[in-house]
C-alpha positions as a Python dict, from the first residue, in 0.01 Angstrom:
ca = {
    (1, 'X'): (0, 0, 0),
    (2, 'X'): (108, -147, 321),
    (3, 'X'): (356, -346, 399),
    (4, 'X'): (537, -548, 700),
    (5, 'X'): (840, -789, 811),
    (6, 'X'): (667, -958, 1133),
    (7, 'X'): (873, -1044, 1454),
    (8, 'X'): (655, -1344, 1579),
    (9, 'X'): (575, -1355, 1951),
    (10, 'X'): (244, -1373, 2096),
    (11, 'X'): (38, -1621, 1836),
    (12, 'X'): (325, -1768, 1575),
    (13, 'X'): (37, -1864, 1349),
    (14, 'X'): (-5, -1803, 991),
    (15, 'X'): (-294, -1625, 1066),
    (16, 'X'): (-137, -1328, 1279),
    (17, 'X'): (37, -1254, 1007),
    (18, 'X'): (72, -899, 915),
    (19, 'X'): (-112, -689, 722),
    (20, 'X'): (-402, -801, 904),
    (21, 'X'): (-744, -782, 802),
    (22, 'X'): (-1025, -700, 997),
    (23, 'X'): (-1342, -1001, 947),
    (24, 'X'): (-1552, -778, 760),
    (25, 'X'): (-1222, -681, 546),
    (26, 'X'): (-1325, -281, 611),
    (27, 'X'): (-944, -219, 826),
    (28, 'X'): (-621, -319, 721),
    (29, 'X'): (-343, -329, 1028),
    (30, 'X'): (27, -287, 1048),
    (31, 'X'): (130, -313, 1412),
    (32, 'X'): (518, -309, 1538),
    (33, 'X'): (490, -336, 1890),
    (34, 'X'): (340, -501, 2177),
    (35, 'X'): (2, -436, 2375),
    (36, 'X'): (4, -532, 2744),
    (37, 'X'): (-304, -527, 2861),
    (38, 'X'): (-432, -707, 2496),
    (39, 'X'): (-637, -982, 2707),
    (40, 'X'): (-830, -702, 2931),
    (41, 'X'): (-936, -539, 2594),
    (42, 'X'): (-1039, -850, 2413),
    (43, 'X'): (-1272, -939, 2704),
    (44, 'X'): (-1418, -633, 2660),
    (45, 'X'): (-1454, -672, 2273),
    (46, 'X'): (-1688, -1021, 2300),
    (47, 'X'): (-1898, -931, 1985),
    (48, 'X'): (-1615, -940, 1763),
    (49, 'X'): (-1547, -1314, 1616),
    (50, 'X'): (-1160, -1339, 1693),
    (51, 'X'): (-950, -1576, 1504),
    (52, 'X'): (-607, -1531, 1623),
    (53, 'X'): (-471, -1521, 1988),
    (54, 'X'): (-250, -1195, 1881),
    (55, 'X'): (-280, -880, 2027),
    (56, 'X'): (-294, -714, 1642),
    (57, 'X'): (-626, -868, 1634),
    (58, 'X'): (-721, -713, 1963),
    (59, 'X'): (-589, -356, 1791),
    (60, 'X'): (-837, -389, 1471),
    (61, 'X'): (-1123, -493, 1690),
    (62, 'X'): (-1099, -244, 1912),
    (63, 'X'): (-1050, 35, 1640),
    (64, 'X'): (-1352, -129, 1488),
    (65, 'X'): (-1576, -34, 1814),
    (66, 'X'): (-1417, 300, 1955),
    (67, 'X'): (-1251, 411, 1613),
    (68, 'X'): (-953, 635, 1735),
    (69, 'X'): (-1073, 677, 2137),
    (70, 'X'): (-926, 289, 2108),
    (71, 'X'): (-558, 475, 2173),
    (72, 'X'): (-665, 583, 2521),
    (73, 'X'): (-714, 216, 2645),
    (74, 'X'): (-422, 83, 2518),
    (75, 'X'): (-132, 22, 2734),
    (76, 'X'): (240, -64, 2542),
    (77, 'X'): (491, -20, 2323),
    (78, 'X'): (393, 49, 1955),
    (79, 'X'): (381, 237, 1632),
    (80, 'X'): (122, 89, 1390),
    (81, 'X'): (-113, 218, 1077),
    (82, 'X'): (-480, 131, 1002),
    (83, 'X'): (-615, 171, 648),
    (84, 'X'): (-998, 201, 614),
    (85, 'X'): (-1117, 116, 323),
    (86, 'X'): (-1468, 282, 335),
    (87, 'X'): (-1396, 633, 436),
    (88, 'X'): (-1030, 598, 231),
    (89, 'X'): (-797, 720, 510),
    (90, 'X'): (-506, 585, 714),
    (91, 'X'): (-433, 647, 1064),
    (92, 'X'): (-83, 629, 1207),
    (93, 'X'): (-24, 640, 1554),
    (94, 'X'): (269, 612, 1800),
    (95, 'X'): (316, 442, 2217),
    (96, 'X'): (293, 722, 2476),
    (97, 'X'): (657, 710, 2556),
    (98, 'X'): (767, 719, 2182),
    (99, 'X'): (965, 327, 2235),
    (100, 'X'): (848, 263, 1901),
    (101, 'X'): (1005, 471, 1611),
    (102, 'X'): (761, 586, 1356),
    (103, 'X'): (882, 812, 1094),
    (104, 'X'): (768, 1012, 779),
    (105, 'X'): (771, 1194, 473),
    (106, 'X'): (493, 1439, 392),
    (107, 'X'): (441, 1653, 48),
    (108, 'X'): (173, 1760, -156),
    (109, 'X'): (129, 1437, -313),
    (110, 'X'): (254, 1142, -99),
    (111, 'X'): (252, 1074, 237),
    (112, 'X'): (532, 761, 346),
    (113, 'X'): (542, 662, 701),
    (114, 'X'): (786, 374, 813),
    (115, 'X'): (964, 258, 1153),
    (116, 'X'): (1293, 305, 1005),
    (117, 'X'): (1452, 591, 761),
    (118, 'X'): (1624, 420, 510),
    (119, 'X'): (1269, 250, 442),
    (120, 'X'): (1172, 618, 342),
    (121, 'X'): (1498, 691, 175),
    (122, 'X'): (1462, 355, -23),
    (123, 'X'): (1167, 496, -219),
    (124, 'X'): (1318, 825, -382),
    (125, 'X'): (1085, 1038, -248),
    (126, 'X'): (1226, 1277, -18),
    (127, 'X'): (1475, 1539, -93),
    (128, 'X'): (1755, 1322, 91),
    (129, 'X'): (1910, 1666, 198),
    (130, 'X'): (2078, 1678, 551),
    (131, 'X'): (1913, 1894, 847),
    (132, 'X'): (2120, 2138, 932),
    (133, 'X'): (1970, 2159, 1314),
    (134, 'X'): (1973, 1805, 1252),
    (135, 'X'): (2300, 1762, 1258),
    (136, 'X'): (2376, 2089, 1484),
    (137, 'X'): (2151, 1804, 1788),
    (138, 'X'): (2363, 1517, 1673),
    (139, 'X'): (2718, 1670, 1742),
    (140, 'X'): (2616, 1839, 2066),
    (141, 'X'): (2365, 1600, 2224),
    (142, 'X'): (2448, 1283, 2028),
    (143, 'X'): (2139, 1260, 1931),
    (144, 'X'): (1833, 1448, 1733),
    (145, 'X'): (1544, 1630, 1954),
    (146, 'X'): (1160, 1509, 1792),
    (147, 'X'): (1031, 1579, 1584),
    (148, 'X'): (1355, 1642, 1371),
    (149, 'X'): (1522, 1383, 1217),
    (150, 'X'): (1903, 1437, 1015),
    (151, 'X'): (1762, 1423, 709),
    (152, 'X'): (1601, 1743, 595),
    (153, 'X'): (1200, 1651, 492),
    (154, 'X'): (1162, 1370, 727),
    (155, 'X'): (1038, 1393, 1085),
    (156, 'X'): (943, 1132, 1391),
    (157, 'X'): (587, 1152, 1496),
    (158, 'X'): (590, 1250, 1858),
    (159, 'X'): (539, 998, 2091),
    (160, 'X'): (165, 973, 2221),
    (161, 'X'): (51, 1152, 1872),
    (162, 'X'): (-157, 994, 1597),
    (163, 'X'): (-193, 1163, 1187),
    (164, 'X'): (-510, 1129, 1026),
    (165, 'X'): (-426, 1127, 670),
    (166, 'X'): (-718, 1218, 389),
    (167, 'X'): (-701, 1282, 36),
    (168, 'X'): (-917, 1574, 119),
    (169, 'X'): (-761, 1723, 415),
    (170, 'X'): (-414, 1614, 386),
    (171, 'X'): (-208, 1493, 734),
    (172, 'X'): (-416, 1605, 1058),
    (173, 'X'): (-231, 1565, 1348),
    (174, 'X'): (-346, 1526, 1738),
    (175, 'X'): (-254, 1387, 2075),
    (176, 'X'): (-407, 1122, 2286),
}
């Protein structure tokens, strides 16, 4: 289940709104964040039948044509998650320079990914223990060193990383 609280920017209409659904309803988008170059990539992506001047749309079209090399050409800030629907697996991925926070919880059975931590807290899920090296980076740096977070089980995915998350093969993580 995915879900979203939408700051409105590029296209204010109804139909940006977020999740978004790709035409042929096969991807299903969550996007915090904002591509740059979104009006480069939609001229390149003529065939698909846009309906929305928002540069989410340009996001699921793209992933519909290059599938995960789309990270490469996009230039911004972001953290966002794409459910397909045919092959039954979400991909999460984070902005080069890591501007947009995208955290998560991972056991055996769950997998709960959000761009804040009391989103994951919230759901009960996670041991809601303190880090102890956690905390050890917040009182000498002021702050906590990725992929740690100061709670025990949850972590930040690096920035310029992407998990591929199965029910077969569990959370696969790579670079871009």
């Amino acid at each position: 289940q995915l879900g979203h609280r939408r700051l409105s920017i590029i296209d204010v209409s109804e139909s940006a709104n977020q999740p978004m659904h790709s035409v042929d309803g096969n991807l299903v988008l969550v996007f915090n964040g904002e591509l740059y170059n979104y009006k480069e990539l939609k001229a390149q992506l003529t065939e698909y039948p846009f309906v929305t001047n928002s540069d989410t749309e340009v996001v699921l079209a793209a992933f519909q044509k290059w599938g995960e090399h789309a990270l490469r050409a996009f230039n911004g800030i972001f953290a966002f998650a794409i459910w397909n629907r045919k092959t039954q697996e979400i991909l999460i991925a984070r902005d080069r320079m890591g501007v947009k926070p995208l955290y998560y919880f991972s056991s055996n059975d769950v997998f709960i990914f959000s761009s804040s931590l009391k989103s994951i807290l919230a759901t009960n899920r996670s041991g809601r223990r303190l880090s102890k090296s956690g905390l050890v980076d917040y009182l000498r740096y002021q702050t906590v060193h990725a992929p740690q977070t100061i709670v025990e089980d949850i972590q930040v995915l690096m920035p310029g990383q992407f998990v591929r998350v199965t029910e077969e093969e569990g959370p696969v993580f790579k670079s871009y």
